[in-house]
C-alpha positions in Angstrom: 11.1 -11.9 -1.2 8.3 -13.9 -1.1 4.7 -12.6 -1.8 1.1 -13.9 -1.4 -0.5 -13.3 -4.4 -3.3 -11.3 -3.2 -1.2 -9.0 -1.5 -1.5 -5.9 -3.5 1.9 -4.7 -5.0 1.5 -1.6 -3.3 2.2 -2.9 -0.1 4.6 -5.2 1.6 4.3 -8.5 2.3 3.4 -9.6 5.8 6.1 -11.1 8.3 5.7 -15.2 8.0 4.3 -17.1 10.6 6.2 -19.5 13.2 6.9 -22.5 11.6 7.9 -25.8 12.6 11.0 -27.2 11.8 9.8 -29.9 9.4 7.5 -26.8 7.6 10.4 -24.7 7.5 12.2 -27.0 5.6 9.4 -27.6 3.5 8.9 -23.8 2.9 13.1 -24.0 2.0 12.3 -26.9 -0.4 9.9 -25.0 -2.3 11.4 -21.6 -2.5 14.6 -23.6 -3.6 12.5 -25.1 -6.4 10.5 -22.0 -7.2 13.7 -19.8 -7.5 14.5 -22.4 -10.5 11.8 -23.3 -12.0 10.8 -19.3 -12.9 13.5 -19.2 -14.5 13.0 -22.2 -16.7 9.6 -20.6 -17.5 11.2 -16.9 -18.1 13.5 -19.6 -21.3 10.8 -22.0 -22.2 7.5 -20.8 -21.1 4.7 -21.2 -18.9 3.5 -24.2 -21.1 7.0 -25.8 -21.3 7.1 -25.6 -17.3 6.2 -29.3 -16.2 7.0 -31.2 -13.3 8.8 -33.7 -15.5 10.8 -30.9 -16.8 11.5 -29.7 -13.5 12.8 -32.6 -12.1 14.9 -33.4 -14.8 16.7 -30.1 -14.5 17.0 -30.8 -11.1 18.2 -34.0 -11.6 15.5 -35.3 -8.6 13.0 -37.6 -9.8 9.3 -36.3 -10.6 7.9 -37.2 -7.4 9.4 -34.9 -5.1 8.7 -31.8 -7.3 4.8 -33.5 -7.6 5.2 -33.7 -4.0 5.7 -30.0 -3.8 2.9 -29.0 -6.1 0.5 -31.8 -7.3 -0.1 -30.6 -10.4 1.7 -28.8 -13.8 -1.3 -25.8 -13.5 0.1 -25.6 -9.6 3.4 -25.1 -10.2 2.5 -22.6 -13.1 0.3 -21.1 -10.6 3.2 -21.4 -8.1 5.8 -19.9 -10.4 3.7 -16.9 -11.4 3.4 -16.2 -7.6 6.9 -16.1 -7.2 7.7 -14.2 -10.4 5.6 -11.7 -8.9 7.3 -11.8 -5.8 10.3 -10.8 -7.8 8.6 -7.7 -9.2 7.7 -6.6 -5.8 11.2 -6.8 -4.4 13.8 -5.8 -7.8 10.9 -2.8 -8.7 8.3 -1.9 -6.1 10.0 -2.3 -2.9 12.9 0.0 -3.9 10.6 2.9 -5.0 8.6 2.7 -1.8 11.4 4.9 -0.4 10.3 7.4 -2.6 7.6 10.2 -1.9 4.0 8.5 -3.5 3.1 11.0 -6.5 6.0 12.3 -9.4 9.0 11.0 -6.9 7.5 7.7 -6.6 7.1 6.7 -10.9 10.1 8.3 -11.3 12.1 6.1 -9.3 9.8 3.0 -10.4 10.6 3.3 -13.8 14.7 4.2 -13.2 14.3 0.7 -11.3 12.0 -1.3 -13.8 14.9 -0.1 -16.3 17.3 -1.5 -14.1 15.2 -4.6 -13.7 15.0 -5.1 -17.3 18.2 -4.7 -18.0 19.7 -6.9 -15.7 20.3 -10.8 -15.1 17.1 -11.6 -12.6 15.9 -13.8 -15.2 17.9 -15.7 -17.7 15.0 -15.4 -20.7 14.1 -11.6 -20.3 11.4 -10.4 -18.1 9.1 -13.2 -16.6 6.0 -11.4 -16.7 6.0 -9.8 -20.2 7.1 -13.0 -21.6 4.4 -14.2 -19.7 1.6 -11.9 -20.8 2.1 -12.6 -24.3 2.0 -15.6 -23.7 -0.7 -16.3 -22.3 -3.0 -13.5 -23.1 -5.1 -16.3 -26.1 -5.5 -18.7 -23.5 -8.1 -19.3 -21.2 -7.6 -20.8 -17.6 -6.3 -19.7 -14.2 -2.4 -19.2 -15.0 -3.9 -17.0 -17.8 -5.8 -15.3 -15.0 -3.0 -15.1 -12.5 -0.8 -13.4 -15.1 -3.6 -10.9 -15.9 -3.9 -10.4 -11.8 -0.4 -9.3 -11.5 0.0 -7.2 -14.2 -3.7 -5.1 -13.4 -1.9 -4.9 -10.1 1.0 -3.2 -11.8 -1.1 -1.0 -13.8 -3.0 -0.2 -10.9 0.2 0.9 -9.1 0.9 3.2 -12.1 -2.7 4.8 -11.8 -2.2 5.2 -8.1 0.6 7.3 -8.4 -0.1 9.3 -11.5 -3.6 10.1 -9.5 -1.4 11.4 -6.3 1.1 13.4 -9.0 -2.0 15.1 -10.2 -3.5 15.9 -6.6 0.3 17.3 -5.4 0.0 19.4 -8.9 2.6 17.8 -9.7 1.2 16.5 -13.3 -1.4 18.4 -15.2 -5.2 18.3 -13.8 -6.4 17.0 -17.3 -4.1 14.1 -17.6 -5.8 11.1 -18.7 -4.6 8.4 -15.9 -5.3 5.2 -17.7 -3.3 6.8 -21.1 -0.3 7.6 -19.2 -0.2 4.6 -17.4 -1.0 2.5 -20.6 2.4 4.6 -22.3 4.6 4.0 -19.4 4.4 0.4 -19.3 4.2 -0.2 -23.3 7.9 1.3 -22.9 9.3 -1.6 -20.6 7.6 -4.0 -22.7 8.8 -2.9 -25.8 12.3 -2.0 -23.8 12.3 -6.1 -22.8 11.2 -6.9 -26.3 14.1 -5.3 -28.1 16.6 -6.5 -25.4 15.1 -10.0 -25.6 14.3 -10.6 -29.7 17.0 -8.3 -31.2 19.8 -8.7 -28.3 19.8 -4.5 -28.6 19.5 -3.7 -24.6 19.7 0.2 -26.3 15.9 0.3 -25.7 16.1 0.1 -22.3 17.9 3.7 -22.3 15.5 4.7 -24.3 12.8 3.7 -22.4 14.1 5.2 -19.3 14.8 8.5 -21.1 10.8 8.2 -22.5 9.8 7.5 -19.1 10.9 10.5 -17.7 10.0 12.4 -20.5 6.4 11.3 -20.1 6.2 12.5 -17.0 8.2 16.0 -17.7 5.1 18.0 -18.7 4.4 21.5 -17.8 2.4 21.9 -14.0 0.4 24.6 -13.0 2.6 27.9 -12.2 5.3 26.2 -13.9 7.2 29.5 -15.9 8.8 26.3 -17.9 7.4 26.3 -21.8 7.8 23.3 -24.3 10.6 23.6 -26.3 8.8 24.1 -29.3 7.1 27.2 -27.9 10.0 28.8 -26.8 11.4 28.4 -30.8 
């Protein structure tokens, strides 16, 4: 599904615009080109994406990828874009269904399980991958990266706010801690799956996940476990 990148992840992308036929196969051309080289970068990296590379694993010659994207940091830039694009569609855009509040990072993290442990990209989540990465290096890709994943966290903050407003999370929940919990798990969920070839953590991060977010509410009769020993 493709995404602008300033389109927040909270909301859908806009319908495209009329196109001619020579810019719709242009449009064709890229997404075709996109779609492989993310997951090149997901296997090799953000640095070992090049046009060069590209081509030869398209077997076109350079030009026509440079001809898409001018420049190594544009088709970084390019690829991040359309990594993100993925996010929105495999995680976001199927917990949208999903009241906003407790329903809503529920379903977002049974689908960013299901994400993680899946085939979208041949090396492991693009985006972690990515934010480690790139996190000691300066530059617009860096910043791109750092865009989408504040987006992310931002979504996780959103809804943990509205789960406290519906009472449906404790009043003195610290937002940014919860949210900072809930996405270490996928990370260290794709870093288990991805170094040790052990997908177990992804259960266990799914099971985390919802335990997180199984805390007493107000006028809940429910006590902890421990309590009730």
């Amino acid at each position: 599904m493709p995404a602008d990148r300033d389109t927040p992840l909270v909301l859908s992308a806009p319908a495209a615009a009329p196109t001619d036929g020579r810019r719709a196969r242009g449009m064709r051309s890229r997404a075709a080109v996109l779609a492989r080289s993310v997951q090149m970068a997901s296997r090799e990296g953000l640095e070992g994406l090049t046009i060069g590379a590209l081509a030869a694993d398209l077997e076109v010659h350079k030009s026509n990828v440079f001809a898409l994207f001018g420049s190594k940091e544009e088709l970084q830039l390019a690829t991040v874009a359309a990594a993100r694009a993925i996010l929105v569609e495999q995680v976001i855009a199927p917990a949208l269904v999903s009241a906003e509040g407790l329903p809503r990072l529920l379903a977002i993290g049974d689908a960013w399980c299901d994400y993680l442990g899946s085939e979208v990209f041949v090396g492991g989540c693009f985006l972690a991958a990515a934010s480690a990465e790139m996190d000691g290096r300066p530059g617009p890709v860096r910043d791109a990266v750092a865009t989408v994943m504040r987006e992310w966290i931002a979504v996780l903050d959103a809804n943990i706010e509205a789960a406290i407003a519906a009472r449906e999370l404790p009043g003195e929940l610290d937002v940014a801690a919860l949210a900072f919990r809930l996405n270490a798990l996928g990370m260290a969920a794709n870093w288990q799956r991805q170094l040790l070839d052990d997908p177990a953590g992804i259960e266990h991060a799914r099971a985390a996940w919802r335990a997180e977010l199984d805390r007493p509410r107000p006028g809940d009769r429910r006590q902890p476990d421990r309590e009730r020993a």
